[in-house]
N, CA, C and O atoms as CSV, one atom per row, in Angstrom:
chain,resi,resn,atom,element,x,y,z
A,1,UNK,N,N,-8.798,-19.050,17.938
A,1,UNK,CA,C,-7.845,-18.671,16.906
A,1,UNK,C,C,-8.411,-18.988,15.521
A,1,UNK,O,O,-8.005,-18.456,14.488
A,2,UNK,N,N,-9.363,-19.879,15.589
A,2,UNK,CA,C,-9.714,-20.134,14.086
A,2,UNK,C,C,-10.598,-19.174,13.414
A,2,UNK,O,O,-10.618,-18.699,12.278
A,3,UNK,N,N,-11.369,-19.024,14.531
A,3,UNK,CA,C,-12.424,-18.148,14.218
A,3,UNK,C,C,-11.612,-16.248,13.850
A,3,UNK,O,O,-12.404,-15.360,13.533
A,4,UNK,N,N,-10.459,-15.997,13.931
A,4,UNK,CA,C,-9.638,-15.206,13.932
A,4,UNK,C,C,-9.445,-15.356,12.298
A,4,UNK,O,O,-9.715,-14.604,11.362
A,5,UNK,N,N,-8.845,-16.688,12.386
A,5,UNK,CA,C,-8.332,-16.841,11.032
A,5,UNK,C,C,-9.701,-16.378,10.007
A,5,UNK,O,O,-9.768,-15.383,9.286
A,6,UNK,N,N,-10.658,-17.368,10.195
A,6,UNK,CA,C,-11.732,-17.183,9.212
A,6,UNK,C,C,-12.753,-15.536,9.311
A,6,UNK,O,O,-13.657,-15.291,8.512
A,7,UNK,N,N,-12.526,-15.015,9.937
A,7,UNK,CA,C,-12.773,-13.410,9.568
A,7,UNK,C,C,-11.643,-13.009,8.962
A,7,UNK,O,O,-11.688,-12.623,7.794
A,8,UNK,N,N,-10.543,-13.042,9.623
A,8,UNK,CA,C,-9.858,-12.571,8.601
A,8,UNK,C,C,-9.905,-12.682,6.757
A,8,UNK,O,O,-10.178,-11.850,5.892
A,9,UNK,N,N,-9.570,-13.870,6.715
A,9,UNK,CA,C,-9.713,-14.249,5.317
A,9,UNK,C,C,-11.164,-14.338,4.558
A,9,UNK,O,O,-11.420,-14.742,3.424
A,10,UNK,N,N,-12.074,-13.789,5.638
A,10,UNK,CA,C,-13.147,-14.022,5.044
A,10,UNK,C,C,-13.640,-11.881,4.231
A,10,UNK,O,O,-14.414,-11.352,3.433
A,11,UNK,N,N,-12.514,-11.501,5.195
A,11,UNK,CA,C,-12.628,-9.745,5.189
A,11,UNK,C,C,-11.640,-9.684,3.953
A,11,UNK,O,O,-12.047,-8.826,3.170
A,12,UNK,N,N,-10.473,-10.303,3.504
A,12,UNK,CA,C,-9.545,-10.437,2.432
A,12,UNK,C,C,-10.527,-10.400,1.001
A,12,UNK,O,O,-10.562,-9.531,0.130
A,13,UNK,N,N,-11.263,-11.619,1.104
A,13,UNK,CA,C,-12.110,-11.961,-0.083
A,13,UNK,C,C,-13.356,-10.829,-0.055
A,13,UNK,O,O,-13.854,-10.598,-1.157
A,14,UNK,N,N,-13.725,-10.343,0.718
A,14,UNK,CA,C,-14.546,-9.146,0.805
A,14,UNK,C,C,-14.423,-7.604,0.338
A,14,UNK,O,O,-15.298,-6.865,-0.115
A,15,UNK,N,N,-12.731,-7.295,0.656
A,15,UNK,CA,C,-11.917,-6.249,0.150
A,15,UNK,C,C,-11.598,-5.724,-0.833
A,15,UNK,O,O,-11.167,-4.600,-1.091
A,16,UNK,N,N,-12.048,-7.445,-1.968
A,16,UNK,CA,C,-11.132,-8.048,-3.193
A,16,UNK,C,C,-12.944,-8.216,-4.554
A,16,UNK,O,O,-13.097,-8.741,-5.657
A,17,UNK,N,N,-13.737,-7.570,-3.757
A,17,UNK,CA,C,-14.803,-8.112,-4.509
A,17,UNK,C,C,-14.952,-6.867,-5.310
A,17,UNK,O,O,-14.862,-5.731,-4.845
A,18,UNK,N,N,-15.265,-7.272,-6.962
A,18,UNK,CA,C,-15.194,-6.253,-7.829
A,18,UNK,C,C,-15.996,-4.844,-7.327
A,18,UNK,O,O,-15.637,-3.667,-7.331
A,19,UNK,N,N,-16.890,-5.321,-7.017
A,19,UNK,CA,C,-18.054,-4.504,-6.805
A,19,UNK,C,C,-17.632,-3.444,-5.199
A,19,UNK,O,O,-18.262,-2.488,-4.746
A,20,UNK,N,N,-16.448,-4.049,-4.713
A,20,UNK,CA,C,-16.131,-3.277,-3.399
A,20,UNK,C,C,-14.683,-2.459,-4.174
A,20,UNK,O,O,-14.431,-1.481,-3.470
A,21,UNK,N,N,-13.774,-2.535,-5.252
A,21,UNK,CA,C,-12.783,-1.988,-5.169
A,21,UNK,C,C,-13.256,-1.318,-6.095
A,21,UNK,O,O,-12.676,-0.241,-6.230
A,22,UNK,N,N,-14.007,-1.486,-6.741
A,22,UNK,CA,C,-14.675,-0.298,-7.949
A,22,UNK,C,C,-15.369,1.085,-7.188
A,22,UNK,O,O,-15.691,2.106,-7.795
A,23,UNK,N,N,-15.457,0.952,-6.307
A,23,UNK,CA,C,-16.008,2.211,-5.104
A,23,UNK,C,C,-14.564,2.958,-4.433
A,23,UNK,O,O,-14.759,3.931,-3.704
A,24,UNK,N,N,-13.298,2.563,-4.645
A,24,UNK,CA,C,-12.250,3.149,-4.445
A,24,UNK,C,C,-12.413,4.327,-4.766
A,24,UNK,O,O,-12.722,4.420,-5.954
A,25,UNK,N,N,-12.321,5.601,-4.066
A,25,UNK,CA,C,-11.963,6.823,-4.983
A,25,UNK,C,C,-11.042,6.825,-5.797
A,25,UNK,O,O,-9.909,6.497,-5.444
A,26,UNK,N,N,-11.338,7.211,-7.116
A,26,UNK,CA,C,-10.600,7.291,-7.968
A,26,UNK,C,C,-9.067,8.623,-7.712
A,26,UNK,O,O,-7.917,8.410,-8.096
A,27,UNK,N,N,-9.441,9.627,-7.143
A,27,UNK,CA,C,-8.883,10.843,-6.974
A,27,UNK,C,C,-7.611,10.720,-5.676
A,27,UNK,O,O,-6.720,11.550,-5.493
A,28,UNK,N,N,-7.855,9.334,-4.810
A,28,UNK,CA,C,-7.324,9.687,-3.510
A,28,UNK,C,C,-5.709,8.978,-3.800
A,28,UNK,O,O,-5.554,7.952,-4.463
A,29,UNK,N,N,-4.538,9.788,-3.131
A,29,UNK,CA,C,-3.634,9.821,-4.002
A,29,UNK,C,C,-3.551,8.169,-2.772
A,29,UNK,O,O,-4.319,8.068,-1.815
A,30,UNK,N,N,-2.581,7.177,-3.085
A,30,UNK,CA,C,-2.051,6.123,-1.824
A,30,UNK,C,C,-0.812,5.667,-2.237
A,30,UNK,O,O,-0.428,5.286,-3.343
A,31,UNK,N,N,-0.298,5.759,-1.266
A,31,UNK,CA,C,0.861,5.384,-1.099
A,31,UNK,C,C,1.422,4.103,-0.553
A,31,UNK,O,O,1.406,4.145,0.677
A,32,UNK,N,N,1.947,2.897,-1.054
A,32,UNK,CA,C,2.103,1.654,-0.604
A,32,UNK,C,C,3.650,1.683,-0.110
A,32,UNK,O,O,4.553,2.180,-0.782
A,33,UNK,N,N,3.801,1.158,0.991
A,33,UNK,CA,C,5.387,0.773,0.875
A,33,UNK,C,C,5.384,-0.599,1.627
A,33,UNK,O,O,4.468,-1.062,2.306
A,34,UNK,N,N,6.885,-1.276,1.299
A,34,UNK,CA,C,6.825,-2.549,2.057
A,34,UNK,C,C,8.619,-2.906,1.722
A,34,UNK,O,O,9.483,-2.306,1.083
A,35,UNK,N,N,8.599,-4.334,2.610
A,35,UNK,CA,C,10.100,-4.321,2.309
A,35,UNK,C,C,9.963,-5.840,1.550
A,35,UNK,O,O,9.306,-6.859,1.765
A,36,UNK,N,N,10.958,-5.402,0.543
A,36,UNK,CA,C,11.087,-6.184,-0.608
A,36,UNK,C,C,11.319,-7.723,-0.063
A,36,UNK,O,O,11.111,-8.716,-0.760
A,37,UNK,N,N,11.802,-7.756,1.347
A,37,UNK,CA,C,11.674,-9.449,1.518
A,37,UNK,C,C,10.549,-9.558,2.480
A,37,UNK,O,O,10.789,-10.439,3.305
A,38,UNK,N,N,9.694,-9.120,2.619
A,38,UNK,CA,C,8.358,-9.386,3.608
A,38,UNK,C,C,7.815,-10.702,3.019
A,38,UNK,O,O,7.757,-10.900,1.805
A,39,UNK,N,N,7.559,-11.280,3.628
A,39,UNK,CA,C,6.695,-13.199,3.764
A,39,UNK,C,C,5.355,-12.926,2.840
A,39,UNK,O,O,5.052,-13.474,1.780
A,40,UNK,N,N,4.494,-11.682,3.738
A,40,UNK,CA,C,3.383,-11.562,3.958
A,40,UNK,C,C,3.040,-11.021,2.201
A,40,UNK,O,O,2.131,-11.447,1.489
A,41,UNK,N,N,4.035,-10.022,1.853
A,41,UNK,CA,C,3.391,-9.608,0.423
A,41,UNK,C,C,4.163,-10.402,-0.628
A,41,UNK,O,O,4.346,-10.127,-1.814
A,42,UNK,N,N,4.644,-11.640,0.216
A,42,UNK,CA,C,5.374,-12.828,-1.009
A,42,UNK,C,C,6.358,-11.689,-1.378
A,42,UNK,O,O,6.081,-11.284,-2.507
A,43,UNK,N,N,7.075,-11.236,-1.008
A,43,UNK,CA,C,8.590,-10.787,-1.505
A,43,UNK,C,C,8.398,-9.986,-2.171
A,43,UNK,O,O,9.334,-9.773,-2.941
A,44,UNK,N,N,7.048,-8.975,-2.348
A,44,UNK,CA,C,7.003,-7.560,-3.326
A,44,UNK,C,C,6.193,-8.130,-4.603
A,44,UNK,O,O,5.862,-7.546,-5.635
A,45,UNK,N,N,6.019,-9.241,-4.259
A,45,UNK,CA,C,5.079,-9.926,-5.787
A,45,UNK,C,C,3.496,-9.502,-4.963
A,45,UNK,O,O,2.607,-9.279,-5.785
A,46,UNK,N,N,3.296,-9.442,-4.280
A,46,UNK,CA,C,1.959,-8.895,-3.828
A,46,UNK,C,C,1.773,-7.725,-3.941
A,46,UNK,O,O,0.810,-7.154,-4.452
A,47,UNK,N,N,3.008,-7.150,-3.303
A,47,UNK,CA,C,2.813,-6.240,-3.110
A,47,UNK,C,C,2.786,-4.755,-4.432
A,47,UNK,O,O,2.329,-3.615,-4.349
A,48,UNK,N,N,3.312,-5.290,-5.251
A,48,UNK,CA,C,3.349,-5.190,-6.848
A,48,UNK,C,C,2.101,-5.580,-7.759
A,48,UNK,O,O,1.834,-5.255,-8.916
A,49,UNK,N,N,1.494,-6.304,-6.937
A,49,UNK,CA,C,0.248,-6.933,-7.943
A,49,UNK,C,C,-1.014,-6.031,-7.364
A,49,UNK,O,O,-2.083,-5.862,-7.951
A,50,UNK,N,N,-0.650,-5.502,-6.104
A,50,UNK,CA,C,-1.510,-4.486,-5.330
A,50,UNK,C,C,-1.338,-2.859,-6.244
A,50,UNK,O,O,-2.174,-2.003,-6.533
A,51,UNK,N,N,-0.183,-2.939,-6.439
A,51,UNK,CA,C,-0.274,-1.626,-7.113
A,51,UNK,C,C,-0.594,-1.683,-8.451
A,51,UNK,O,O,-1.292,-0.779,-8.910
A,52,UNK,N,N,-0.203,-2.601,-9.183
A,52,UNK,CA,C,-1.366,-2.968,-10.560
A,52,UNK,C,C,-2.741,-2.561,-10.772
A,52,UNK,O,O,-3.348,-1.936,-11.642
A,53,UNK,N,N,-3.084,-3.253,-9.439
A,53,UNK,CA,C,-4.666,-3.437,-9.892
A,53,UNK,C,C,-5.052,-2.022,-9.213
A,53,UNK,O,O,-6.061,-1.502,-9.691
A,54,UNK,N,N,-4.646,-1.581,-8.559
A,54,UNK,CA,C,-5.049,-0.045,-8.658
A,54,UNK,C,C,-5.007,0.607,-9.608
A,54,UNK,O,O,-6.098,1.107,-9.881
A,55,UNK,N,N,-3.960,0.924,-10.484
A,55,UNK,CA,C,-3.480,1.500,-11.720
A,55,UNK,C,C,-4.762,0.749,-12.502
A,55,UNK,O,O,-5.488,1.470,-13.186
A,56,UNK,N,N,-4.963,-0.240,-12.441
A,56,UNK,CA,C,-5.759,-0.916,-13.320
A,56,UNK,C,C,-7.396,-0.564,-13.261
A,56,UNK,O,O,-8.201,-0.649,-14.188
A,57,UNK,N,N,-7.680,-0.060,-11.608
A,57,UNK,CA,C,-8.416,0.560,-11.562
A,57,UNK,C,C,-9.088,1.494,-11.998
A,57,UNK,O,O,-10.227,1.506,-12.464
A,58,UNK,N,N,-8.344,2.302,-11.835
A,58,UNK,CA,C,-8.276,4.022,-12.454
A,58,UNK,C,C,-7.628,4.829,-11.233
A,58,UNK,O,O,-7.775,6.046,-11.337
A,59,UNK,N,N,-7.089,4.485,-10.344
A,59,UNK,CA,C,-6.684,5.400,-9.120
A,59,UNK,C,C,-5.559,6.387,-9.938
A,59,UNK,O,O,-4.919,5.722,-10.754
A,60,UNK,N,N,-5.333,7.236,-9.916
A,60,UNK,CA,C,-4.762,8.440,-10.271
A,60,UNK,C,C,-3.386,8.791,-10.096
A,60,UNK,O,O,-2.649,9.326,-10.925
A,61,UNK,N,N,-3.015,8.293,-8.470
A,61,UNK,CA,C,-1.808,8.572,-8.075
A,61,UNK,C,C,-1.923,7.320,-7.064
A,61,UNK,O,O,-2.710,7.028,-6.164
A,62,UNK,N,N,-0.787,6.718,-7.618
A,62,UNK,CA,C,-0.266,5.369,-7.007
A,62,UNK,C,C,1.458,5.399,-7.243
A,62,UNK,O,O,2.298,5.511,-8.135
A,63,UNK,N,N,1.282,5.152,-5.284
A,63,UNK,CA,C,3.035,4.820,-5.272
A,63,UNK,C,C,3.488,3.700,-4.766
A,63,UNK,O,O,3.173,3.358,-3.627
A,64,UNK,N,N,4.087,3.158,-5.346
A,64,UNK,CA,C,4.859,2.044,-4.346
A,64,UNK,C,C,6.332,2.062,-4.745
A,64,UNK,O,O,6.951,2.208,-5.799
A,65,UNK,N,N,6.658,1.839,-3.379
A,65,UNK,CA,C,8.336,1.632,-3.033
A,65,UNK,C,C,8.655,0.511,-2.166
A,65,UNK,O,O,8.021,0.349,-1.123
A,66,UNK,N,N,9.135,0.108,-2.346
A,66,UNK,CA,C,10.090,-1.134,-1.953
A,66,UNK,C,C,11.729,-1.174,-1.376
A,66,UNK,O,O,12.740,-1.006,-2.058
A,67,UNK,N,N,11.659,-1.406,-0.144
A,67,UNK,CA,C,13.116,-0.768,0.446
A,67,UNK,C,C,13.446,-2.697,0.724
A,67,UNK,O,O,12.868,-3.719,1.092
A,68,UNK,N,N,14.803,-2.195,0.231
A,68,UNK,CA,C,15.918,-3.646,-0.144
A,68,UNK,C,C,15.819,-4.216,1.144
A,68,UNK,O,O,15.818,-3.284,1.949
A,69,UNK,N,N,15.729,-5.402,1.775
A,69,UNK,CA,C,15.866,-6.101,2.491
A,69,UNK,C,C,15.123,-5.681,3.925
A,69,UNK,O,O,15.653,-5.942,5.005
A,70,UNK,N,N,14.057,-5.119,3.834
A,70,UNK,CA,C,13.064,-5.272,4.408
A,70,UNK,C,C,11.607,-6.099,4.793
A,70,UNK,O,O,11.175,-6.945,4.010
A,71,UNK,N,N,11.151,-5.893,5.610
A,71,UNK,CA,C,10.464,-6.931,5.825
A,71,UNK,C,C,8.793,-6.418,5.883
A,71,UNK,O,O,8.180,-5.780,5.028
A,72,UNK,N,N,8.297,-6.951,7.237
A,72,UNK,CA,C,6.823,-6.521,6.721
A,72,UNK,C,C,6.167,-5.140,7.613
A,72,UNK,O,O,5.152,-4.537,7.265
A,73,UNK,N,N,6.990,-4.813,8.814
A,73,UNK,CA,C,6.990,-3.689,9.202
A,73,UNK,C,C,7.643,-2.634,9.791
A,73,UNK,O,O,8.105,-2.523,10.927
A,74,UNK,N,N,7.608,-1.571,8.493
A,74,UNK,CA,C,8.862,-1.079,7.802
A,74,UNK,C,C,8.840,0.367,9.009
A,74,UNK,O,O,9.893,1.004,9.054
A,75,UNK,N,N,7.961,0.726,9.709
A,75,UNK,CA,C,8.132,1.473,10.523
A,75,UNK,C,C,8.939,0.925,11.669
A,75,UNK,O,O,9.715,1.692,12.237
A,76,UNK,N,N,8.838,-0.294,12.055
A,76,UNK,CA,C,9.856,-0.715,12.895
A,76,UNK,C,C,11.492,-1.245,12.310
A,76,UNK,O,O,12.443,-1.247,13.092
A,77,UNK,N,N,11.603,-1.557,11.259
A,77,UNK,CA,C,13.111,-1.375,10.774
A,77,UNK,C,C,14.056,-0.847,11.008
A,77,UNK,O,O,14.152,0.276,11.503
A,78,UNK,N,N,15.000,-1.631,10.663
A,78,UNK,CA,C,16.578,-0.351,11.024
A,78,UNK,C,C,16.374,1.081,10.477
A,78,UNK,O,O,16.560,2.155,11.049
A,79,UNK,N,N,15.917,0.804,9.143
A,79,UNK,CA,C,15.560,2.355,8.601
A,79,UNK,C,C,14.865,2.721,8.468
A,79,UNK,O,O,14.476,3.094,7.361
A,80,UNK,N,N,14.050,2.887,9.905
A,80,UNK,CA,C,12.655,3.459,10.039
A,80,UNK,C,C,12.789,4.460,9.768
A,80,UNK,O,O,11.978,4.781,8.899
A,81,UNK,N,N,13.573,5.397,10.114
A,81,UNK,CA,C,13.993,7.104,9.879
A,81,UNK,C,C,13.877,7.426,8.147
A,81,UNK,O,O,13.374,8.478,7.754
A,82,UNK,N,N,14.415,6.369,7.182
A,82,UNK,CA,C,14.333,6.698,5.658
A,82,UNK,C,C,12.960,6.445,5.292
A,82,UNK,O,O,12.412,6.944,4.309
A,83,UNK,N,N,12.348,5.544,6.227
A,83,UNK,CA,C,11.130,5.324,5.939
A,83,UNK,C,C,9.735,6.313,6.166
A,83,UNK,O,O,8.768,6.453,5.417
A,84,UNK,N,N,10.007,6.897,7.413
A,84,UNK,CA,C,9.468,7.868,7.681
A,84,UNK,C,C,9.622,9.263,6.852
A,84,UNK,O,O,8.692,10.062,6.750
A,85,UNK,N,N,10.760,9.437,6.338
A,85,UNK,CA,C,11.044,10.945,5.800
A,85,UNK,C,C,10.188,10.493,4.623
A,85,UNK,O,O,9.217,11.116,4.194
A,86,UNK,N,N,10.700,9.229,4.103
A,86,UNK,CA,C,9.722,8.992,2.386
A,86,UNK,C,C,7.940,9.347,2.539
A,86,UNK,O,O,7.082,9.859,1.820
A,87,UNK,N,N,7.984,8.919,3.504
A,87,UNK,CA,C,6.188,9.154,3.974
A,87,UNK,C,C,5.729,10.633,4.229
A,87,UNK,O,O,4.642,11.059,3.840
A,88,UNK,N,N,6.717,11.431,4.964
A,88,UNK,CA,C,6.479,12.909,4.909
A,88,UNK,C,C,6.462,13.428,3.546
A,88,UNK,O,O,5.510,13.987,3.001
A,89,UNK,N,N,7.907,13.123,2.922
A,89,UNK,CA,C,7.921,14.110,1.167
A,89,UNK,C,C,7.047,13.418,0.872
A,89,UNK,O,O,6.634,14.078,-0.082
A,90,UNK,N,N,6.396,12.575,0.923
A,90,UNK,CA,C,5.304,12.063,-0.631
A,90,UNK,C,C,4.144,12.567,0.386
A,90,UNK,O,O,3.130,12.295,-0.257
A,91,UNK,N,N,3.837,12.984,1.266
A,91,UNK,CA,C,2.627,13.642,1.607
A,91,UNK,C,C,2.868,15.802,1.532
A,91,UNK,O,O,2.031,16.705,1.541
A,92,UNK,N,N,4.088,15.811,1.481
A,92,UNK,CA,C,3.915,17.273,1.522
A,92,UNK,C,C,3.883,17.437,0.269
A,92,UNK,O,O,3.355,18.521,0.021
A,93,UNK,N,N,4.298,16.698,-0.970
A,93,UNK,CA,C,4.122,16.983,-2.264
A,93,UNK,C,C,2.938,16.508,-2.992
A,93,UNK,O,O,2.878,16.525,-4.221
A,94,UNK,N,N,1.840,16.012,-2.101
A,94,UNK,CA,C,0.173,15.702,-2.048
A,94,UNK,C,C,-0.161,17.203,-1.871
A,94,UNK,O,O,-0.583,18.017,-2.693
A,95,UNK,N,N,0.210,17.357,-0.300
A,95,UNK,CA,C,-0.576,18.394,-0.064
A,95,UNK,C,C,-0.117,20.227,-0.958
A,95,UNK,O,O,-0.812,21.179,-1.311
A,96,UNK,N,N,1.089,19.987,-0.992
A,96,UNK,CA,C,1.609,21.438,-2.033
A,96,UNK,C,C,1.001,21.427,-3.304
A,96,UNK,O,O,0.636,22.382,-3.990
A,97,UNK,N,N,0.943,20.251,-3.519
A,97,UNK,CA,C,0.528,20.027,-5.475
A,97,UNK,C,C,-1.344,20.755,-5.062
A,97,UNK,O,O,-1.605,21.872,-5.509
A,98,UNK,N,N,-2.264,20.112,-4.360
A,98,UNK,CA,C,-3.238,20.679,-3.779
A,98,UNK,C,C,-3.362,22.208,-3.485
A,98,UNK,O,O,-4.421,22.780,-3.743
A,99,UNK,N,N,-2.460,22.781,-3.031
A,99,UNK,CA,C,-2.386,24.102,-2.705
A,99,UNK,C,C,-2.048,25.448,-3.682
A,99,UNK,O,O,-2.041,26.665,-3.497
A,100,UNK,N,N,-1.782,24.577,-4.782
A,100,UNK,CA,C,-1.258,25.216,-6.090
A,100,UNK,C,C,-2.671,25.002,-7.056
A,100,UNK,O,O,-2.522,25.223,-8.258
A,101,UNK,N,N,-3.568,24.725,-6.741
A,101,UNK,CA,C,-4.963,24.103,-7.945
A,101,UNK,C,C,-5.449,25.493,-7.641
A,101,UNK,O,O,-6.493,25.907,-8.146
C-alpha cells in the first residue's frame, strides 16, 4: 500500500511540473465537473484552483461546474442523470461549434 501511495503522489507532482502542463494543448476544449462537497478536491477549492491554472495557462475553453452537495463521484450520485445530460450538451455544443468552422 505504500508503495501505491508513493507513485501516486509521486505521478501528482509529475502532472504539476511546469514544463509538463505547458505541453497541454492549448485548443482542446475540457470540461471539469465535481461535487461541491467532495473531500478529495477540498470542497471545490481544488477543484477551482484546477480551473484557474488552466485559464492561466492559455487553454481556450474551460468548464467547470459544481453540483450542490455532491461528492467525488458524480457519475454515481443521486443525480447522475443531470450529470450525464450536462456532459452530453457541453460535448454536442464542442462538436456543432466544430461543424460550423
Amino acid at each position: 500500500m505504500h508503495r501505491l501511495f508513493c507513485s501516486f503522489f509521486g505521478g501528482l507532482i509529475e502532472i504539476h511540473r511546469s514544463e509538463n502542463t505547458a505541453r497541454i494543448p492549448k485548443h482542446l476544449p475540457v470540461f471539469i465537473f465535481s461535487g461541491d462537497m467532495d473531500p478529495v478536491g477540498h470542497n471545490s477549492k481544488g477543484v477551482r484552483r484546477l480551473a484557474r491554472m488552466y485559464a492561466k495557462l492559455g487553454l481556450q475553453d474551460v468548464t467547470c461546474k459544481l453540483y450542490p452537495g455532491g461528492r467525488h463521484e458524480m457519475l454515481n450520485e443521486t443525480n447522475r442523470e443531470e450529470v450525464m445530460q450536462d456532459i452530453i450538451a457541453w460535448l454536442h455544443r464542442r462538436v456543432q461549434g466544430k461543424a460550423q468552422v
